[in-house]
C-alpha positions in Angstrom: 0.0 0.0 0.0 1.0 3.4 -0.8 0.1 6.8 -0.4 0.6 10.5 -2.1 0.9 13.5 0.7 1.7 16.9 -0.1 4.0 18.5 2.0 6.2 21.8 2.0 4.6 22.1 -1.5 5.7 19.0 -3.3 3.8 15.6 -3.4 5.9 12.7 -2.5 4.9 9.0 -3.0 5.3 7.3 0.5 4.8 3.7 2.0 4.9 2.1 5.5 9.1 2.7 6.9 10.3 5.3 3.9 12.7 8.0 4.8 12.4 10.9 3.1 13.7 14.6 3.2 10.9 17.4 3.2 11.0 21.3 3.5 12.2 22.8 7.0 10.0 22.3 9.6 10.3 24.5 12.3 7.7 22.8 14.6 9.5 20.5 17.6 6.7 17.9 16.9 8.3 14.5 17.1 4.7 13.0 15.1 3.6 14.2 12.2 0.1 13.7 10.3 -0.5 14.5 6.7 -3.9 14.0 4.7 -3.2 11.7 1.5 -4.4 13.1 -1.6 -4.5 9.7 -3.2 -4.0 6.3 -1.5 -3.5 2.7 -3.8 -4.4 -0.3 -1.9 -2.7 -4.1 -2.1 -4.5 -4.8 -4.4 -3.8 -2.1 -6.8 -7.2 -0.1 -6.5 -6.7 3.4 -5.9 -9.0 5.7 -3.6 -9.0 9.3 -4.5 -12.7 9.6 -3.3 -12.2 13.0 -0.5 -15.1 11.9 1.5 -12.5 8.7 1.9 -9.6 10.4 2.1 -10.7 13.3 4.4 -11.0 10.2 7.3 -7.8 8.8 6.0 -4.5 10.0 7.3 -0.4 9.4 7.3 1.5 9.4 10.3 5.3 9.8 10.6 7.9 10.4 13.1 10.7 13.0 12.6 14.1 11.4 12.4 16.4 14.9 12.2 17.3 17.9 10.1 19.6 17.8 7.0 21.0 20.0 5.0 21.3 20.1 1.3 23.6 20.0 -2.0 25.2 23.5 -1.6 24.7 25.7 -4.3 27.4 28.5 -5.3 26.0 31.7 -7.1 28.4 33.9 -8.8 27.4 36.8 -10.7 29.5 38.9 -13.0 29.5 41.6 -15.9 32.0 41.9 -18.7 34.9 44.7 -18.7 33.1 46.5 -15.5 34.8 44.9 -12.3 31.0 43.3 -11.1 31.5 40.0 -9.4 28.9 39.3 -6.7 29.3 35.4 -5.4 26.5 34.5 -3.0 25.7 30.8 -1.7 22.8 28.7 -0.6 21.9 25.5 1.1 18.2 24.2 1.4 17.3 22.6 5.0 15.8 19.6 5.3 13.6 17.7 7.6 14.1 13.9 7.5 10.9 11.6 8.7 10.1 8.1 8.8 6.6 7.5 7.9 5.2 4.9 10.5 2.0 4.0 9.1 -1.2 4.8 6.4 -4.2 4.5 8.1 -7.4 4.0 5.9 -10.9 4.1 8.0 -12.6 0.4 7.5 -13.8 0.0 3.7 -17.2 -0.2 3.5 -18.5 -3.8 3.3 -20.4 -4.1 -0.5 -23.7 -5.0 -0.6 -23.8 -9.0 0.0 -26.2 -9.1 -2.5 -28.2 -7.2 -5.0 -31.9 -7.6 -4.6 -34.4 -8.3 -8.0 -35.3 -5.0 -9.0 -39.4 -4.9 -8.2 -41.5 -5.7 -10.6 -41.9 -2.8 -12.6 -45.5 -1.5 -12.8 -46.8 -0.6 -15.6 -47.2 3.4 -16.4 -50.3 4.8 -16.4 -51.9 4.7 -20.0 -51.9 8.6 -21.1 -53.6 10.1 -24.0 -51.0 10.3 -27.0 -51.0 14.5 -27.3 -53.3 15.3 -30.8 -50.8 16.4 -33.0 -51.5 19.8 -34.9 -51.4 19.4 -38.1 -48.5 20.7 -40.4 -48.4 24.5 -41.5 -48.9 25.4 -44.9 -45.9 25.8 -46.6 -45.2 29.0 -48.2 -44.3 28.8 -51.6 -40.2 29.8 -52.5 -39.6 33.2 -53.0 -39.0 34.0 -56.7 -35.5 34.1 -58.0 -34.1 37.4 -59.2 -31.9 37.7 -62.8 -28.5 38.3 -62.2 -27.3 41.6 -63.0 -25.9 42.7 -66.1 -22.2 42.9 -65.8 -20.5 46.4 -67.2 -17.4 45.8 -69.7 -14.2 45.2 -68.4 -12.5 48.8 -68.4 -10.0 49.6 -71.3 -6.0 48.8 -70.7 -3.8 51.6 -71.0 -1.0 50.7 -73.3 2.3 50.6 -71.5 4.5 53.8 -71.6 7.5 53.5 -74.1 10.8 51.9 -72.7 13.7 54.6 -72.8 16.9 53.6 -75.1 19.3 52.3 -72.1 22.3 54.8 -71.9 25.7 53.8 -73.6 28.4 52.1 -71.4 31.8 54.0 -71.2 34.9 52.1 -72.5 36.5 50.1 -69.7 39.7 52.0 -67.9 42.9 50.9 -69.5 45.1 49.4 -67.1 48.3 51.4 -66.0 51.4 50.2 -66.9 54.0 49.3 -64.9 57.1 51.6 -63.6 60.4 50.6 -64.8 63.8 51.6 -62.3 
């Protein structure tokens, strides 16, 4: 059997003796009680039903405070003489859960009975239909309108004679000592 809890959070999957490390708690509390948000069974069927759950609960037992990875900040800006270095290191609580208690699951029902005989509905009068509407007869179409004549095309203004290239530069010629 196992159980989701949210703590500090974070949701962490627990069972019956895990250890695990959760956000600082301050509290001197050596028991702990967390509501499971969901809660899978032995035999695989999970409960997420709160009316379940809100009766359900996690127990645990703190073991001791941890600390951890330390992390190492270090800022700095190009050509300006900006270095800032700044560290940090999360604390921990470690606890031990010591059990996931689920209230008694409700017995189902032994057996189902026959559903009663079904009694038969009172006879009512089918409703009179009206009868159908006159339809109205389609509206008459309209002729499409006359189109007007494309307009006229402008002829295209004359091309200008492309200006004459220069000769290419000669090259220079070489200096003699």
């Amino acid at each position: 059997m196992y159980a989701i809890i949210r703590v500090g959070g974070k949701q962490a999957k627990v069972q019956n003796g895990d250890v695990i490390d959760i956000e600082r708690i301050k509290d001197e509390a050596k028991k702990l009680t967390f509501a499971p948000l969901l809660i899978v069974d032995d035999k695989g069927s999970a409960l997420s039903d709160r009316s379940v759950l809100s009766k359900a609960k996690v127990t645990a037992k703190v073991v001791g405070d941890s600390a951890g990875p330390k992390i190492d900040i270090f800022k700095y800006k190009n050509k300006t003489g900006y270095r800032r270095r700044q560290g940090h290191r999360q604390k921990y609580t470690r606890i031990e859960i010591t059990g996931i208690d689920l209230p008694a699951a409700k017995k189902p029902a032994a057996e189902k009975k026959p559903a009663a005989e079904k009694k038969p509905a009172a006879e009512k009068p089918a409703a009179e239909k009206k009868p159908a509407a006159e339809k109205k007869p389609a509206a008459e179409k309209k002729p499409a309108a006359e189109k007007k004549p494309a307009a006229e095309k402008k002829p295209a203004a004359e091309k200008k004679p492309a200006a004459e290239k220069k000769p290419a530069a000669k090259p220079k010629a070489a200096k003699e000592d």
